[in-house]
VOBA-1610 file (N, C-alpha, C; in pm, whole numbers, padded with zeros to 5 digits, always signed):
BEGIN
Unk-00307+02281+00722Unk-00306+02245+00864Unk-00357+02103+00883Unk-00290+02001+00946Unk-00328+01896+00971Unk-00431+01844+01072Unk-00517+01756+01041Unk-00681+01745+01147Unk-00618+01657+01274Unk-00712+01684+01369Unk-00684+01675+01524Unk-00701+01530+01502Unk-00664+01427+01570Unk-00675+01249+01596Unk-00568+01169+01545Unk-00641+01066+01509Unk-00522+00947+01461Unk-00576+00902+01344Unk-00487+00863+01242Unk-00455+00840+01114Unk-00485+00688+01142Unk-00571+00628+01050Unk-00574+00465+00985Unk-00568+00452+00917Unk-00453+00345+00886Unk-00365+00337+00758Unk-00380+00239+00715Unk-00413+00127+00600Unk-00429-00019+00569Unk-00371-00030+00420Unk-00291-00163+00451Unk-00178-00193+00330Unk-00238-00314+00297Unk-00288-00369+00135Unk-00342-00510+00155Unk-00299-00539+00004Unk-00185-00442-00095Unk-00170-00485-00214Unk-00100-00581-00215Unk-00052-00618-00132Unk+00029-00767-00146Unk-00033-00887-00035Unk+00051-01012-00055Unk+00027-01066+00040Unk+00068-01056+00152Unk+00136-00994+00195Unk+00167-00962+00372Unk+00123-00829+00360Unk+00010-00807+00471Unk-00087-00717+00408Unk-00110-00632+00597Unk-00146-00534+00618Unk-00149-00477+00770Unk-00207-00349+00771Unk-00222-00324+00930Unk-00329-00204+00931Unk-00238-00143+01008Unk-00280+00011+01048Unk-00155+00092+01108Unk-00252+00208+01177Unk-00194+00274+01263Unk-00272+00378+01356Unk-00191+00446+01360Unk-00150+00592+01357Unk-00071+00657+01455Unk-00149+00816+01465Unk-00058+00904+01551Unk-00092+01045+01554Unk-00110+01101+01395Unk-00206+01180+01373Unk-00195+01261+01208Unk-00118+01421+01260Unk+00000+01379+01293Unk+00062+01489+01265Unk+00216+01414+01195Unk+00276+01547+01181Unk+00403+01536+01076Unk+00538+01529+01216Unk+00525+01554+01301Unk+00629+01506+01390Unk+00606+01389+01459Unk+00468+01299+01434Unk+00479+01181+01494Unk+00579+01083+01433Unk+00677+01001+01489Unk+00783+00885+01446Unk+00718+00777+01414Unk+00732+00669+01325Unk+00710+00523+01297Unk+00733+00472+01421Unk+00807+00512+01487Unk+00833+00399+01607Unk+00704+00448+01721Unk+00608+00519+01702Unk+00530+00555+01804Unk+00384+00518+01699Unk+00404+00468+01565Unk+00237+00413+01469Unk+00267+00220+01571Unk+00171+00224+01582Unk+00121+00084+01597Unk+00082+00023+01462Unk+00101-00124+01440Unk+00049-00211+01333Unk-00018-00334+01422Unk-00095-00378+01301Unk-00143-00518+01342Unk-00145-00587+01176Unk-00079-00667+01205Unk-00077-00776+01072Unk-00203-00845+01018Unk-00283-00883+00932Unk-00357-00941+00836Unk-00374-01043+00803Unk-00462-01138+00889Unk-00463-01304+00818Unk-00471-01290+00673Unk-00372-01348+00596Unk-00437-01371+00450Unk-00428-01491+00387Unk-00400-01578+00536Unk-00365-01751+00486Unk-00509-01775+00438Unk-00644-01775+00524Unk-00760-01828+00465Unk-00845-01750+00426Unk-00859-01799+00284Unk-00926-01720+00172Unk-01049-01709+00210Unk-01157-01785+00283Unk-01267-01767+00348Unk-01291-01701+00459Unk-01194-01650+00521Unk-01213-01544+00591Unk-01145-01382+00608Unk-01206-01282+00527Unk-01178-01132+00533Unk-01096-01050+00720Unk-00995-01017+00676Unk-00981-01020+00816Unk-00938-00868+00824Unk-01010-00778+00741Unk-00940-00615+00709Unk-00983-00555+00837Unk-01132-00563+00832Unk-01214-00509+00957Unk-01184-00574+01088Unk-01144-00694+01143Unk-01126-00762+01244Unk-00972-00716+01301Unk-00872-00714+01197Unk-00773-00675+01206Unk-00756-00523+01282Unk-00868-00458+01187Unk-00846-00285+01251Unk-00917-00272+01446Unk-00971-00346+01446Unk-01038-00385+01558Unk-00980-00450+01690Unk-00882-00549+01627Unk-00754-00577+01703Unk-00635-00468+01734Unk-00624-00385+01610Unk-00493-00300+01630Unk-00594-00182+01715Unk-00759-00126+01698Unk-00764-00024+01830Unk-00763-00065+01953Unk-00854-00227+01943Unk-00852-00267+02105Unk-00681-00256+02189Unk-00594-00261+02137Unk-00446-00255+02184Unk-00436-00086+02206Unk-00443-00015+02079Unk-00393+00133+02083Unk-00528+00174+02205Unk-00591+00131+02239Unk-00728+00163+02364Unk-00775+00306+02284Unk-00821+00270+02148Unk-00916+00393+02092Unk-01008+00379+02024Unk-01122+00435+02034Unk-01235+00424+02015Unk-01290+00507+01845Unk-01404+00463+01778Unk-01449+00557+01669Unk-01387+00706+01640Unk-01442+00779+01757Unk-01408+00877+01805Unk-01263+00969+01786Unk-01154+00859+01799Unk-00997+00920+01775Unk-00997+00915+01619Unk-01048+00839+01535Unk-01018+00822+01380Unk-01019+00940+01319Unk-00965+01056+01304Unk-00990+01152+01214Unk-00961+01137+01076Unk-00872+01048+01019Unk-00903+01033+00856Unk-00806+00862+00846Unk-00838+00837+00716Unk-00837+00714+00681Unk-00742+00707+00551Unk-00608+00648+00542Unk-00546+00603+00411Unk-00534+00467+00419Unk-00505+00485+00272Unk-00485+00332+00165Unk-00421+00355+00027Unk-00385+00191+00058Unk-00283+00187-00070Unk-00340+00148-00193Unk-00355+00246-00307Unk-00463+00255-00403Unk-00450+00165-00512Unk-00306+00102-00519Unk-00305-00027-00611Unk-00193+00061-00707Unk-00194-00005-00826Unk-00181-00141-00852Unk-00129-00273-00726Unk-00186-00368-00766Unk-00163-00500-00643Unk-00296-00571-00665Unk-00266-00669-00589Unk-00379-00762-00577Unk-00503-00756-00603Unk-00584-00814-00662Unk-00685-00800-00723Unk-00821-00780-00579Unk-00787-00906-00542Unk-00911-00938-00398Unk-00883-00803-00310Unk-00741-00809-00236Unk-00686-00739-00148Unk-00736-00575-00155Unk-00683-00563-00332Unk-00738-00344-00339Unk-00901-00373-00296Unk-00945-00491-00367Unk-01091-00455-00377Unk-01174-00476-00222Unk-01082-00581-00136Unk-01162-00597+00035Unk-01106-00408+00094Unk-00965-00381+00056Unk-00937-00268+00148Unk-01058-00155+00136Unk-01049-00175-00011Unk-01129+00000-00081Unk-01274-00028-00020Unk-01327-00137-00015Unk-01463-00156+00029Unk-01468-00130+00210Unk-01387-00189+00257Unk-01345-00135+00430Unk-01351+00004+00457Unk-01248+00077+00402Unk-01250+00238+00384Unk-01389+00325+00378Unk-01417+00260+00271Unk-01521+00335+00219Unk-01664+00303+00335Unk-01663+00188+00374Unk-01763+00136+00514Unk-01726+00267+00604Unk-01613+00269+00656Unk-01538+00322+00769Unk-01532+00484+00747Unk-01551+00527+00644Unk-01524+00646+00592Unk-01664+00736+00632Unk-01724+00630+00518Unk-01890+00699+00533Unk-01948+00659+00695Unk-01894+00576+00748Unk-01988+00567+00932Unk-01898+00685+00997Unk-01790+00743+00993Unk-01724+00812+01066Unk-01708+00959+00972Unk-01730+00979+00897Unk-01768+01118+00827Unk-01641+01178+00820Unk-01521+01062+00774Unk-01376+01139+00760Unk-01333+01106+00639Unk-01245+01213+00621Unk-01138+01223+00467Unk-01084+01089+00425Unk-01084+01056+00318Unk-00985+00937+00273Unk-00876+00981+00155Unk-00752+00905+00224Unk-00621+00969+00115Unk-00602+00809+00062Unk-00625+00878-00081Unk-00566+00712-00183Unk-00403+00747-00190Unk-00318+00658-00191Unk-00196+00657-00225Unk-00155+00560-00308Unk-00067+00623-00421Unk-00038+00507-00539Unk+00045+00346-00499Unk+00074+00284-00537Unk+00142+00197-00453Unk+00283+00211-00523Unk+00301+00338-00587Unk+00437+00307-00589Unk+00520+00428-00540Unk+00460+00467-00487Unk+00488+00584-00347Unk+00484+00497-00226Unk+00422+00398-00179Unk+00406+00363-00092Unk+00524+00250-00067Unk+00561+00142-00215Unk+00676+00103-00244Unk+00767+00136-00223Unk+00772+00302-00249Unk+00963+00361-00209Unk+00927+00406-00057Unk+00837+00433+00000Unk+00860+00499+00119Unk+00883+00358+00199Unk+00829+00279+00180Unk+00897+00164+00271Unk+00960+00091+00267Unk+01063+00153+00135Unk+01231+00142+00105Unk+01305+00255+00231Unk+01237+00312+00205Unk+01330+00453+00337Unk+01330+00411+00433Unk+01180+00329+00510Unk+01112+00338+00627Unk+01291+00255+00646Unk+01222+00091+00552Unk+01309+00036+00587Unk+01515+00041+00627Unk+01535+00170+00510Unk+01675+00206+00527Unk+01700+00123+00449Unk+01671+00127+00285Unk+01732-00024+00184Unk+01709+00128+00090Unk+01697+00265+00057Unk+01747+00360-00009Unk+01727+00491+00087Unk+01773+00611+00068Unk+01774+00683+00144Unk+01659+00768+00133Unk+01595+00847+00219Unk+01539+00967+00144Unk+01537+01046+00047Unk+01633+01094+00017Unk+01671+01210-00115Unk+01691+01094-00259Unk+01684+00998-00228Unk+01702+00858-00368Unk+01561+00846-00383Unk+01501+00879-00508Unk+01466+00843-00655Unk+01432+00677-00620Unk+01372+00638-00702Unk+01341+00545-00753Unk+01193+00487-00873Unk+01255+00382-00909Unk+01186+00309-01034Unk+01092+00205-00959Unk+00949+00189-00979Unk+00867+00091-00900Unk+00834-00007-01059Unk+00788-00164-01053Unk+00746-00190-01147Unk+00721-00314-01068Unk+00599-00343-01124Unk+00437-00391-01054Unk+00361-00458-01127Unk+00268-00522-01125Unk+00173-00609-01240Unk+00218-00643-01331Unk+00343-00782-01280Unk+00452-00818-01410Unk+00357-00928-01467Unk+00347-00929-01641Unk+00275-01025-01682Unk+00329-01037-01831Unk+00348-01188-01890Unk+00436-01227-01984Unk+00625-01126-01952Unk+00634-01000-02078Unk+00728-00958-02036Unk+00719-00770-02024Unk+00612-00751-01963Unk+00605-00629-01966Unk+00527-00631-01791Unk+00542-00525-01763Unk+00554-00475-01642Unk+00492-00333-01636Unk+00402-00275-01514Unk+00319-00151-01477Unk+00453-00099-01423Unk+00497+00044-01458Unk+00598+00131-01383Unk+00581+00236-01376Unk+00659+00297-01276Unk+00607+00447-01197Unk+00767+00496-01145Unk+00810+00622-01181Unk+00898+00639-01120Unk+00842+00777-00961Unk+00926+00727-00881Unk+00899+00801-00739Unk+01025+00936-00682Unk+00995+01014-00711Unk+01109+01148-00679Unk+01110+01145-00499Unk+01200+01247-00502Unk+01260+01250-00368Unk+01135+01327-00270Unk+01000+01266-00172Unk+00946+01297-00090Unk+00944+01449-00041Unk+01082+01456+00032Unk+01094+01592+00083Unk+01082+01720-00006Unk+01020+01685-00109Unk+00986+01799-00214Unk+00853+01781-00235Unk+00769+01729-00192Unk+00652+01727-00194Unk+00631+01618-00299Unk+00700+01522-00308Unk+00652+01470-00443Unk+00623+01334-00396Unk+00493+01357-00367Unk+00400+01188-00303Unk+00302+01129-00439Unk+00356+01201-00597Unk+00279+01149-00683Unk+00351+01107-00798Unk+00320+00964-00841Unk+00450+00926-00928Unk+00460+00969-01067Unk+00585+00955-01152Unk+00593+00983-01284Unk+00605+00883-01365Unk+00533+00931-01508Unk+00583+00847-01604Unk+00538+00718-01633Unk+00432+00736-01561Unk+00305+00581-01531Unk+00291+00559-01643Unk+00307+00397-01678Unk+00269+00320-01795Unk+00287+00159-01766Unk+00229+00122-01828Unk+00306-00076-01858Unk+00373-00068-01982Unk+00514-00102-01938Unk+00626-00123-02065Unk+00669-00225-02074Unk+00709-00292-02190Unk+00775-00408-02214Unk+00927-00349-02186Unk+00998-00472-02229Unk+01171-00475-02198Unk+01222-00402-02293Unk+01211-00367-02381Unk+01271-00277-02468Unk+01195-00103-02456Unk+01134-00072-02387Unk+01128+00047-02356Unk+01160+00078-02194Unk+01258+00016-02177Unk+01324+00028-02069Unk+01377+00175-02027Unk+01332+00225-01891Unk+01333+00334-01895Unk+01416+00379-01792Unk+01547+00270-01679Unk+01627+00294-01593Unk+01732+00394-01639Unk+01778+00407-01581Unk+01990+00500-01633Unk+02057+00398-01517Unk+02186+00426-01564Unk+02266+00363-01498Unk+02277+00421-01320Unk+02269+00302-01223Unk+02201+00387-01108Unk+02137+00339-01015Unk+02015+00364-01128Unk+01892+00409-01052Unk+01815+00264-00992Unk+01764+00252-00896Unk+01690+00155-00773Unk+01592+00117-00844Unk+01592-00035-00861Unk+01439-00088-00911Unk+01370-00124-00794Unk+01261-00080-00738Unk+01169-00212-00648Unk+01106-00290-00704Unk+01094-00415-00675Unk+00999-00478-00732Unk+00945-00570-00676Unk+00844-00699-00699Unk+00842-00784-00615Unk+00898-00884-00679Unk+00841-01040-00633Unk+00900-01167-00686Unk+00845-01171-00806Unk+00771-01184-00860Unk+00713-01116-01017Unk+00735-01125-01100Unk+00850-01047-01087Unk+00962-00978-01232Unk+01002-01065-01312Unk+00987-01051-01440Unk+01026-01130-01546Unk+01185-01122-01532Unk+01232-01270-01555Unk+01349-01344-01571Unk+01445-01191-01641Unk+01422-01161-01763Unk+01400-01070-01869Unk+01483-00929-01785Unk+01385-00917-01720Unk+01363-00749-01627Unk+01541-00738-01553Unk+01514-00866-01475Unk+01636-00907-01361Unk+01775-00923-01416Unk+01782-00969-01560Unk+01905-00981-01605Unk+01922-00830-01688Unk+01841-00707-01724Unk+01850-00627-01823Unk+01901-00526-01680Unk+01861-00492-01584Unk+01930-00417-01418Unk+02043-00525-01360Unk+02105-00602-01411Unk+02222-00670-01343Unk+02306-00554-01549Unk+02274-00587-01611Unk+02334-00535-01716Unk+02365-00407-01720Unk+02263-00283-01686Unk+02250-00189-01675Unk+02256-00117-01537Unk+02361-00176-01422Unk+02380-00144-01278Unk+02298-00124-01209Unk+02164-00142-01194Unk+02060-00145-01164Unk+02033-00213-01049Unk+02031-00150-00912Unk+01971-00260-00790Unk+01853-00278-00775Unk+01793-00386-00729Unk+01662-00452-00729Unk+01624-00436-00618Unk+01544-00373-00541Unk+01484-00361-00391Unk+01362-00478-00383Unk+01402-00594-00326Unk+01262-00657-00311Unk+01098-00570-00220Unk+01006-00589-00313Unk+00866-00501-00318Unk+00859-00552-00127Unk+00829-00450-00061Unk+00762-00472+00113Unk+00686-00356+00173Unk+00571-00329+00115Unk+00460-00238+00115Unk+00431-00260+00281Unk+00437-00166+00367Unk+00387-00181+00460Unk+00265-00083+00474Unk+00197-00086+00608Unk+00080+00007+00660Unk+00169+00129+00714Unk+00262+00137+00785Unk+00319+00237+00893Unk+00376+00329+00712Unk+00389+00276+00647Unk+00449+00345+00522Unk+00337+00427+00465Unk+00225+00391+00465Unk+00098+00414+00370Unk+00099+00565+00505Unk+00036+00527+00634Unk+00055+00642+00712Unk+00128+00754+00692Unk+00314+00732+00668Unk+00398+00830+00675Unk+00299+00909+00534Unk+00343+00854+00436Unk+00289+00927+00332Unk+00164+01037+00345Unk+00026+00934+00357Unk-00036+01031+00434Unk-00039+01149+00518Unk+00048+01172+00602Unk+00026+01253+00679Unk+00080+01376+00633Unk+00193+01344+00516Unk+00201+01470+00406Unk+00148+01506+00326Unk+00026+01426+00306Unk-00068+01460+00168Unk-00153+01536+00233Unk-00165+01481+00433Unk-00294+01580+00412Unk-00237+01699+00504Unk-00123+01726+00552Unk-00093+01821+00539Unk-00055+01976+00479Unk-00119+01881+00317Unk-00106+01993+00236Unk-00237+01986+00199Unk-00347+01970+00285Unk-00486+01991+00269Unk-00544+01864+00120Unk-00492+01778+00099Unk-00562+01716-00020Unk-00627+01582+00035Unk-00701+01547+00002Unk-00782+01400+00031Unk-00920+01437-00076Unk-01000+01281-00034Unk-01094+01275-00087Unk-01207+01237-00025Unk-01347+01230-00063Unk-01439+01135+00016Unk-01450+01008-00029Unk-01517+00957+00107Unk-01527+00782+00066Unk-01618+00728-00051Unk-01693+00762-00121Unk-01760+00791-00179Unk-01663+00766-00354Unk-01601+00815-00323Unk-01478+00883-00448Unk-01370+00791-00501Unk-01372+00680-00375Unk-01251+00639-00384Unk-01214+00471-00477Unk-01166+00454-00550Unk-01130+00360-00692Unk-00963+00285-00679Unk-00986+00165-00664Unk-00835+00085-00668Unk-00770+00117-00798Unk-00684+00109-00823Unk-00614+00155-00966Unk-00577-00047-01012Unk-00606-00050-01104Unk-00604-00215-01194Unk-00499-00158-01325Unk-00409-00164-01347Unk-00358-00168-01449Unk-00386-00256-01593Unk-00456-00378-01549Unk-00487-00445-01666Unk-00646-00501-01591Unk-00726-00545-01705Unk-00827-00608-01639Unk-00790-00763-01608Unk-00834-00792-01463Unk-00855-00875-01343Unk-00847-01002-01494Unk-00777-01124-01418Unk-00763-01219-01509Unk-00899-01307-01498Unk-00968-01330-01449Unk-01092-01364-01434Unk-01176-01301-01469Unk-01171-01200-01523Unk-01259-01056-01563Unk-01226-01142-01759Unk-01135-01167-01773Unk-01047-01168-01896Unk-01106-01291-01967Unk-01089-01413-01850Unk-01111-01552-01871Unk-01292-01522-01923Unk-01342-01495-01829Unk-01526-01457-01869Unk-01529-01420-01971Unk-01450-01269-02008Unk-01513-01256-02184Unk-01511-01341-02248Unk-01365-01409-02265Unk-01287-01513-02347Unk-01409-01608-02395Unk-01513-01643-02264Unk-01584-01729-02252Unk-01710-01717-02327Unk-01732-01600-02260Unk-01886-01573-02230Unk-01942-01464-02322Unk-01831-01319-02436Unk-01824-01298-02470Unk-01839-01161-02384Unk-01834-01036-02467Unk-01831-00906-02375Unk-01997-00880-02294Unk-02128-00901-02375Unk-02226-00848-02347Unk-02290-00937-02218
//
């Protein structure tokens, strides 16, 4: 059974990054979630919390309406998972509500649908944290079966290529040279990556309709590789 209020939803794995509100039920429409978009031009100023603050002063709702809180759990941006997950978790623990992590490559295909660039019942291939020539991938099954959790998670190089002839890549700008010519070879369409908030919501509101979430307390960005500055320091400084 789904909880009484409104759903806050925040997308920040990429750079066009947004917050989202709507009803937490399963017959509310996208066209009735409100968004508010995300300064992420200046790096000196965090704008996750200011943002959510802008999108209630508009929706005219107070602490009070928030009954639970999603986010997009990464892979993505290094700063971005780590300002959202820290927001949540503020917002989580002052308001004593559920938090739903969502993978980002569930959140990737659903706002392929939102958008109408694959259909509902279409499958798809996500691949994410492209670096030299290997790539983080997740394949995403058809929603209306309950399937808001991806398969087959790994980082593969180009020769363990794991499409069929077909099947939908998303991806972002990223993608190795490599990737782009091996899905023009192998019939493969390329969905450019557009993670929204109103997407992170839809999802949500089927996860917790089937009673699952977590506490704020609980909740961990997913990093596929360690942070390149994390990398550069050892290099440097050594592990200890």
């Amino acid at each position: 059974m789904i909880m009484r209020g409104m759903l806050l939803a925040i997308e920040t794995s990429q750079r066009t990054s947004s917050v989202a509100v709507g009803a937490l039920s399963l017959e509310a429409k996208p066209g009735d979630v409100l968004s508010e978009s995300i300064d992420t031009c200046d790096r000196q100023k965090e704008d996750v919390l200011p943002a959510i603050e802008r999108l209630c002063a508009r929706a005219r709702l107070t602490r009070e309406h928030i009954g639970a809180l999603a986010l997009n759990a990464g892979p993505g941006g290094f700063s971005g998972l780590r300002i959202a997950h820290a927001a949540a978790q503020v917002i989580g623990e002052a308001l004593s509500i559920p938090i739903v992590q969502i993978s980002a490559a569930v959140v990737a295909r659903e706002s392929a649908v939102v958008s109408e660039l694959i259909v509902p019942e279409q499958s798809a291939w996500v691949a994410l944290a492209s670096k030299s020539d290997g790539c983080w991938m997740a394949k995403v099954l058809n929603s209306r079966d309950g399937n808001d959790v991806p398969q087959q998670i790994g980082v593969r190089d180009l020769s363990d290529w794991p499409l069929q002839t077909g099947d939908a890549l998303i991806a972002d700008e990223h993608l190795p040279e490599s990737w782009r010519a091996k899905a023009l070879e192998c019939g493969n369409s390329i969905i450019a990556l557009q993670p929204t908030a109103k997407a992170v919501w839809r999802v949500a509101c089927r996860i917790l309709s089937r009673g699952h979430h977590i506490s704020p307390e609980h909740i961990l960005p997913v990093y596929p590789r360690e942070a390149e500055a994390v990398r550069l320091w050892r290099e440097r400084h050594g592990t200890n």
